[in-house]
GUVEXVEX-708659 format. One record per residue: residue number from 1; residue in one letter; chain; x, y, z of N, C-alpha, C, CB in turn. Coordinates in steps of 0.02 Angstrom, whole numbers. Last residue first. Glycine has a CB too. Layout:
+-----+---------+--------+--------+---------+--------+---------+----------+--------+--------+---------+--------+---------+----------+--------+
! num ! residuo ! cadena ! n_east ! n_north !   n_up ! ca_east ! ca_north !  ca_up ! c_east ! c_north !   c_up ! cb_east ! cb_north !  cb_up !
+-----+---------+--------+--------+---------+--------+---------+----------+--------+--------+---------+--------+---------+----------+--------+
! NUM !       A !      A !      X !       Y !      Z !       X !        Y !      Z !      X !       Y !      Z !       X !        Y !      Z !
...
+-----+---------+--------+--------+---------+--------+---------+----------+--------+--------+---------+--------+---------+----------+--------+
END
This chain:
+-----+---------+--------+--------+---------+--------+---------+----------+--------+--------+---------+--------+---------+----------+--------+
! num ! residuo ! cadena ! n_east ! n_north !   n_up ! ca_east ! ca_north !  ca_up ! c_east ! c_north !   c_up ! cb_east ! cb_north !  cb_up !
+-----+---------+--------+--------+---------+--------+---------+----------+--------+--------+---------+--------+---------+----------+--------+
!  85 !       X !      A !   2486 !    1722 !  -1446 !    2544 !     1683 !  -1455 !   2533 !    1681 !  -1520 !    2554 !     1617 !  -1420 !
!  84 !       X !      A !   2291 !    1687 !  -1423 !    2359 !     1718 !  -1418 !   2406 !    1680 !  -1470 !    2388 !     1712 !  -1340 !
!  83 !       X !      A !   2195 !    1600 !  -1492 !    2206 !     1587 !  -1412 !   2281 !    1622 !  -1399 !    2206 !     1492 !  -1390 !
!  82 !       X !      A !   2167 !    1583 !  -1597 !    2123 !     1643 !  -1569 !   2119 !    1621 !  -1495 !    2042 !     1651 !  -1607 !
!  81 !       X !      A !   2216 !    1454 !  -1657 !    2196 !     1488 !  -1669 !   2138 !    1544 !  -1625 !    2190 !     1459 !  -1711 !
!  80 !       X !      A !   2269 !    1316 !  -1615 !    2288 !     1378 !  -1559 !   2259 !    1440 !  -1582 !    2372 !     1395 !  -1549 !
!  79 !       X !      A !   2210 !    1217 !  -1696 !    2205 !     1213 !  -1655 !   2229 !    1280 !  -1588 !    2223 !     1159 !  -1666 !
!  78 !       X !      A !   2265 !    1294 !  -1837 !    2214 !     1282 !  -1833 !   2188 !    1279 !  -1731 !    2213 !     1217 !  -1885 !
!  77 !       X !      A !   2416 !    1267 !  -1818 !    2396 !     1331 !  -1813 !   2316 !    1316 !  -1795 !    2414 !     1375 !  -1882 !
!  76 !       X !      A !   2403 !    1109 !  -1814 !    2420 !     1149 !  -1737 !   2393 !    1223 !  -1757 !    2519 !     1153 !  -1711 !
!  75 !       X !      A !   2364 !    1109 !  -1924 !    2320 !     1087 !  -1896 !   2359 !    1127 !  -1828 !    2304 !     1005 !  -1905 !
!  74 !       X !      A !   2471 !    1161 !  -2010 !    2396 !     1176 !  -2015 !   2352 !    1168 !  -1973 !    2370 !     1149 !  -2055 !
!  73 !       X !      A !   2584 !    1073 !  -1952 !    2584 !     1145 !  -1946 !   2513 !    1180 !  -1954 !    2631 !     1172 !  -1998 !
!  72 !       X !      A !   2542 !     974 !  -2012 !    2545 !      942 !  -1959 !   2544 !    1037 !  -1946 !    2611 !      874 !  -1939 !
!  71 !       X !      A !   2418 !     985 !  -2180 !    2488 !      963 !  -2126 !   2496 !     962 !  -2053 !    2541 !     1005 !  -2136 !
!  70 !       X !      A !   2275 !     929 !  -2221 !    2341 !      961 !  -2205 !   2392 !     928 !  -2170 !    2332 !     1014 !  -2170 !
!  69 !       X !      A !   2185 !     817 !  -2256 !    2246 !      818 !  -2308 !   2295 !     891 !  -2283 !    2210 !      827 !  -2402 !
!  68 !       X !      A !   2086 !     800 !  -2149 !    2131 !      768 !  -2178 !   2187 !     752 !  -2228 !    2113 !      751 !  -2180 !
!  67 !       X !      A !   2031 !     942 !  -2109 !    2095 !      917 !  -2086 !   2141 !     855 !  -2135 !    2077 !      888 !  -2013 !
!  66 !       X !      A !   1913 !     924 !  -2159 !    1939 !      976 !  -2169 !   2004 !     978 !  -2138 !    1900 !     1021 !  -2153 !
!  65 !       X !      A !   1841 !     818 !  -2093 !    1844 !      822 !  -2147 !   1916 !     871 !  -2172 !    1777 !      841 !  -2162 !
!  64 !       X !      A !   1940 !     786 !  -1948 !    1873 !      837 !  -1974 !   1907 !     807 !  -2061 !    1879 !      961 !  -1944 !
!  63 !       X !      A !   2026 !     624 !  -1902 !    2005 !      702 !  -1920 !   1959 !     711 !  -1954 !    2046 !      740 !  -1951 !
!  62 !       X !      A !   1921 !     472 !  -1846 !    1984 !      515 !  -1879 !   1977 !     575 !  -1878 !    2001 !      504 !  -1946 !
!  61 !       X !      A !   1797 !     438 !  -1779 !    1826 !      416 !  -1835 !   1884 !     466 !  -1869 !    1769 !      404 !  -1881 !
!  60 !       X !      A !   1796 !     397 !  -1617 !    1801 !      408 !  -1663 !   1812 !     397 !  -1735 !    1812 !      423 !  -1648 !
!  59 !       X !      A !   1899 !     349 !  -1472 !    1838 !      330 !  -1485 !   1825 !     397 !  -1554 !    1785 !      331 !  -1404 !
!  58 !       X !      A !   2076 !     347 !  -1432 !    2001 !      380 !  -1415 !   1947 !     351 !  -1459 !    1998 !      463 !  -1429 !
!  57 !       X !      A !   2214 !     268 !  -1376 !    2177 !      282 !  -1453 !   2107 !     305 !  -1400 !    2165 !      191 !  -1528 !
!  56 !       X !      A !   2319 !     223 !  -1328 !    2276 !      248 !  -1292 !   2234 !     302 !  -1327 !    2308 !      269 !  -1238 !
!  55 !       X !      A !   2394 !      83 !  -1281 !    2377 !       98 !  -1342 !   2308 !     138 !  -1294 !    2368 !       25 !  -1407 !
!  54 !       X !      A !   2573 !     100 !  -1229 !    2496 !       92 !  -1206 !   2462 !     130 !  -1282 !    2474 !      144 !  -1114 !
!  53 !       X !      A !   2721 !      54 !  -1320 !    2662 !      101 !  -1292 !   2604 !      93 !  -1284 !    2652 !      144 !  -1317 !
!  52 !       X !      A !   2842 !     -39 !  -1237 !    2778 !      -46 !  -1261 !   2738 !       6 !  -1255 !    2748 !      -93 !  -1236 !
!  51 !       X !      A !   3015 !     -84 !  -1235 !    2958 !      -19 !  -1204 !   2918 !     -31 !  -1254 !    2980 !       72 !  -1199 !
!  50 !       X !      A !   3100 !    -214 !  -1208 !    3088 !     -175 !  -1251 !   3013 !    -133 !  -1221 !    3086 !     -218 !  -1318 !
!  49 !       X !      A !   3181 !    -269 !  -1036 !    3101 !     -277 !  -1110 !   3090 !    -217 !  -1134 !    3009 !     -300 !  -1082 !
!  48 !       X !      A !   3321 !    -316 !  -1023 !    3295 !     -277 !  -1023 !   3215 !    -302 !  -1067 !    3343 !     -228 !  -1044 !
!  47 !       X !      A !   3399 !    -466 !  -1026 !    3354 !     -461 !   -978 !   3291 !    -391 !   -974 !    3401 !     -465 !   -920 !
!  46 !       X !      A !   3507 !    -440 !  -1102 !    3455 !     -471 !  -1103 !   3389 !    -481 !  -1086 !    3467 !     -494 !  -1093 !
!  45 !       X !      A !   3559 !    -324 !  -1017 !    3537 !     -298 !  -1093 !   3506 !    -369 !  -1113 !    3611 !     -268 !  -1153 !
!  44 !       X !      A !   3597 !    -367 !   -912 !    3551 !     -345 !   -879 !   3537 !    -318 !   -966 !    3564 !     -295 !   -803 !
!  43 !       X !      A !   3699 !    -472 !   -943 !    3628 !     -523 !   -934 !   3592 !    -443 !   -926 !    3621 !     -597 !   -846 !
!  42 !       X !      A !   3802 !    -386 !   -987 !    3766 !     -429 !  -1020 !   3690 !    -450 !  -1004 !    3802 !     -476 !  -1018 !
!  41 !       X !      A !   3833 !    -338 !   -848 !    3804 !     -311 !   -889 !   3742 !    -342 !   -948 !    3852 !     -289 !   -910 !
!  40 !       X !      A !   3867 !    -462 !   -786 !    3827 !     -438 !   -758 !   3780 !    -364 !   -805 !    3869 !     -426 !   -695 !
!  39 !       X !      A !   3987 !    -488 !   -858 !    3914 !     -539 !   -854 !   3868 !    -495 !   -822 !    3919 !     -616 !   -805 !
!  38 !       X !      A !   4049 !    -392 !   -831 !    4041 !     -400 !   -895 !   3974 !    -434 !   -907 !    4098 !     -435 !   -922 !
!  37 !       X !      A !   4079 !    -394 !   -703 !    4061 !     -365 !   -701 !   4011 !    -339 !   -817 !    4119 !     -337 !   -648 !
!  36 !       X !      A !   4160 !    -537 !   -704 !    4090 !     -520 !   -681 !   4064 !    -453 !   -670 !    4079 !     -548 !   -624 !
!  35 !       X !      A !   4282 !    -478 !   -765 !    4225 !     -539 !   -793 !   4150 !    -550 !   -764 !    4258 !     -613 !   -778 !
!  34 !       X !      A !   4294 !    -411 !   -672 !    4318 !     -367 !   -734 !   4243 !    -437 !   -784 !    4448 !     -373 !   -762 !
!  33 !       X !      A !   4351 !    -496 !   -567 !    4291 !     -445 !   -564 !   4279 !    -405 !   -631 !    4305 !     -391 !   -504 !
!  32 !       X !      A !   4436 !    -572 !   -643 !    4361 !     -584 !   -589 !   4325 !    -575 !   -610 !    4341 !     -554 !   -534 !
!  31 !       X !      A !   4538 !    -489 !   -658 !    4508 !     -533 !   -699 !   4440 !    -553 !   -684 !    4544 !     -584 !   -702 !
!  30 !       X !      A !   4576 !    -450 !   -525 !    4562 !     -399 !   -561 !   4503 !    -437 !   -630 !    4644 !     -363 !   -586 !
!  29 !       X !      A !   4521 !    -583 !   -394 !    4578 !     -545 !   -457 !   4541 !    -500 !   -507 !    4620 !     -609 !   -512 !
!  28 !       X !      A !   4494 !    -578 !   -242 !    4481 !     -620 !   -314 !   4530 !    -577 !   -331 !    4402 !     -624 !   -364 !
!  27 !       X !      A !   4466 !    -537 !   -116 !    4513 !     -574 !   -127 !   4493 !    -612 !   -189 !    4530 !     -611 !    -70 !
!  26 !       X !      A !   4399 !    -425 !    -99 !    4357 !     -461 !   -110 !   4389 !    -513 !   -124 !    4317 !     -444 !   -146 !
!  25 !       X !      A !   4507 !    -320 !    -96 !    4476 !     -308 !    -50 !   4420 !    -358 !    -16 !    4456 !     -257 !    -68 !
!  24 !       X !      A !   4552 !    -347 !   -228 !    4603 !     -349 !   -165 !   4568 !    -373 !    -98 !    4634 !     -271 !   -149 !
!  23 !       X !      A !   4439 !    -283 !   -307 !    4469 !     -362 !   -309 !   4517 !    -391 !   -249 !    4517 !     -369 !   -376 !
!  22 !       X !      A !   4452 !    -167 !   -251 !    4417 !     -177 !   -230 !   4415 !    -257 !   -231 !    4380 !     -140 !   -250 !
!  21 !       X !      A !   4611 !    -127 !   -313 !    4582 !     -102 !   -233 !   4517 !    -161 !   -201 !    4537 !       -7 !   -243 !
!  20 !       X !      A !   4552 !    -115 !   -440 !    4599 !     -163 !   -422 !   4630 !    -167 !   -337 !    4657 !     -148 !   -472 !
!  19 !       X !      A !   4457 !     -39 !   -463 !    4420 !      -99 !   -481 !   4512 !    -140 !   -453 !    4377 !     -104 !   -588 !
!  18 !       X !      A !   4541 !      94 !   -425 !    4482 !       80 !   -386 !   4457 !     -21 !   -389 !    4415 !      140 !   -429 !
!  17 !       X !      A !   4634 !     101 !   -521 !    4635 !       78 !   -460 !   4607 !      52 !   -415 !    4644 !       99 !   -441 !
!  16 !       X !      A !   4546 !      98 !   -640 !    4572 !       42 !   -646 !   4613 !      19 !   -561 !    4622 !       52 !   -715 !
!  15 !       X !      A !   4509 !     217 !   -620 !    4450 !      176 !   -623 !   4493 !     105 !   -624 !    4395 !      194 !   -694 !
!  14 !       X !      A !   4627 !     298 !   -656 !    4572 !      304 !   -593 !   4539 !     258 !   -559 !    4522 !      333 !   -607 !
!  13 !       X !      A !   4667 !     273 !   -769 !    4704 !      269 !   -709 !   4644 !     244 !   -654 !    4741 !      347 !   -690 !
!  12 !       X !      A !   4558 !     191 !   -878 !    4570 !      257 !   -868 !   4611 !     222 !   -792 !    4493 !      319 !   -868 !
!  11 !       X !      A !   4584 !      49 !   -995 !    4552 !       86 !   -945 !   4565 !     144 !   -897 !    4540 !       50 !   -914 !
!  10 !       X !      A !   4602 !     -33 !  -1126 !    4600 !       24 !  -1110 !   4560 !      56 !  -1060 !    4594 !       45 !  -1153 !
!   9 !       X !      A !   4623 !    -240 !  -1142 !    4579 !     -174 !  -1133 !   4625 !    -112 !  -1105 !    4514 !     -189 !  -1076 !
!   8 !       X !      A !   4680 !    -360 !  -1242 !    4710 !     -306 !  -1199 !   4651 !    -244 !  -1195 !    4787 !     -277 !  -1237 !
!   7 !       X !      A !   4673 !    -535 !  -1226 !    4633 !     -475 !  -1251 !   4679 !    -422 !  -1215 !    4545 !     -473 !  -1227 !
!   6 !       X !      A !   4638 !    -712 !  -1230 !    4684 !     -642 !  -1198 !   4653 !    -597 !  -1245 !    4780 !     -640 !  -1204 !
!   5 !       X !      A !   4539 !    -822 !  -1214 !    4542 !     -790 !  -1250 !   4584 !    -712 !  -1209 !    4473 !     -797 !  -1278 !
!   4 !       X !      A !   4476 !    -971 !  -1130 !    4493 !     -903 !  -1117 !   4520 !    -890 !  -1169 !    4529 !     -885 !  -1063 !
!   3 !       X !      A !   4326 !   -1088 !  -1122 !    4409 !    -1076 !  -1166 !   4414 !   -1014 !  -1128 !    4417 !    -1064 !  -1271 !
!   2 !       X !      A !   4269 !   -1109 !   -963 !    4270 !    -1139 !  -1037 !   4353 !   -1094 !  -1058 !    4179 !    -1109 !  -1098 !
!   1 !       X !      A !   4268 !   -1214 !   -813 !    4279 !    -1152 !   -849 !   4287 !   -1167 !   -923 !    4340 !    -1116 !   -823 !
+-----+---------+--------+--------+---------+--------+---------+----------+--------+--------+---------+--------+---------+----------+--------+
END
Protein backbone atom coordinates (compact mmCIF):
# COMPACT_ATOMS: atom_id res chain seq x y z
CA UNK A 1 0.00 0.00 0.00
CA UNK A 2 1.32 3.47 -0.67
CA UNK A 3 1.10 6.74 1.61
CA UNK A 4 -2.54 7.52 2.99
CA UNK A 5 -3.54 10.96 3.37
CA UNK A 6 -6.81 11.68 5.98
CA UNK A 7 -9.36 13.80 4.47
CA UNK A 8 -12.94 14.48 5.75
CA UNK A 9 -15.76 13.92 3.03
CA UNK A 10 -19.57 15.15 3.08
CA UNK A 11 -22.01 12.52 2.40
CA UNK A 12 -25.76 12.56 2.57
CA UNK A 13 -27.45 10.21 5.58
CA UNK A 14 -28.90 7.98 3.19
CA UNK A 15 -26.20 7.11 0.99
CA UNK A 16 -23.71 6.84 3.65
CA UNK A 17 -25.95 3.96 5.27
CA UNK A 18 -26.44 2.17 2.42
CA UNK A 19 -22.34 2.24 1.37
CA UNK A 20 -21.84 1.23 5.20
CA UNK A 21 -24.49 -1.74 5.20
CA UNK A 22 -22.98 -2.91 2.12
CA UNK A 23 -19.03 -2.81 3.36
CA UNK A 24 -20.60 -4.88 6.32
CA UNK A 25 -22.15 -7.03 4.01
CA UNK A 26 -18.76 -7.56 1.87
CA UNK A 27 -16.72 -7.64 5.15
CA UNK A 28 -14.30 -4.74 4.14
CA UNK A 29 -14.58 -1.25 5.54
CA UNK A 30 -16.37 1.74 4.64
CA UNK A 31 -12.74 2.98 3.51
CA UNK A 32 -12.57 0.11 1.02
CA UNK A 33 -15.24 0.55 -0.62
CA UNK A 34 -15.27 4.34 -0.69
CA UNK A 35 -11.56 3.73 -2.27
CA UNK A 36 -12.70 1.43 -4.72
CA UNK A 37 -15.33 2.93 -5.67
CA UNK A 38 -13.08 6.10 -6.47
CA UNK A 39 -10.76 3.84 -8.56
CA UNK A 40 -13.31 2.63 -10.26
CA UNK A 41 -14.50 5.94 -11.34
CA UNK A 42 -11.25 7.24 -12.14
CA UNK A 43 -10.11 4.50 -14.44
CA UNK A 44 -13.73 4.69 -16.22
CA UNK A 45 -12.79 8.88 -17.13
CA UNK A 46 -9.49 7.40 -18.40
CA UNK A 47 -10.59 4.91 -20.10
CA UNK A 48 -13.51 7.02 -21.78
CA UNK A 49 -12.62 7.96 -25.81
CA UNK A 50 -13.28 11.27 -26.66
CA UNK A 51 -16.38 11.27 -29.45
CA UNK A 52 -15.24 11.51 -33.09
CA UNK A 53 -17.53 12.87 -35.77
CA UNK A 54 -17.92 10.72 -38.80
CA UNK A 55 -16.78 12.85 -41.50
CA UNK A 56 -19.84 12.82 -43.70
CA UNK A 57 -19.02 15.69 -46.14
CA UNK A 58 -20.94 15.22 -49.73
CA UNK A 59 -19.30 15.55 -53.01
CA UNK A 60 -19.21 19.28 -54.37
CA UNK A 61 -17.96 22.54 -54.32
CA UNK A 62 -19.55 24.62 -51.52
CA UNK A 63 -22.64 26.93 -51.63
CA UNK A 64 -24.52 28.56 -54.65
CA UNK A 65 -22.78 31.47 -55.64
CA UNK A 66 -25.50 33.41 -54.15
CA UNK A 67 -25.27 31.93 -50.74
CA UNK A 68 -21.82 32.52 -49.94
CA UNK A 69 -21.79 35.63 -48.10
CA UNK A 70 -25.33 35.21 -46.28
CA UNK A 71 -26.17 34.27 -43.19
CA UNK A 72 -27.22 31.28 -41.60
CA UNK A 73 -31.05 32.80 -41.26
CA UNK A 74 -30.85 33.68 -45.21
CA UNK A 75 -30.15 30.58 -46.21
CA UNK A 76 -32.69 28.54 -43.97
CA UNK A 77 -35.35 31.28 -45.04
CA UNK A 78 -34.11 30.68 -48.58
CA UNK A 79 -34.32 26.88 -48.16
CA UNK A 80 -38.20 26.73 -46.64
CA UNK A 81 -39.19 29.32 -48.98
CA UNK A 82 -42.76 28.51 -50.50
CA UNK A 83 -43.13 25.50 -48.35
CA UNK A 84 -45.61 27.14 -45.64
CA UNK A 85 -44.85 28.13 -42.00
Amino acid sequence: MGNHMKTTIEISDPLLQRAKRLASERGTTLRELVEAGLRRVLEDEVSAKAFVLRDLRVAGSGLQTEFQSASWAQIRDAAYDGRGA
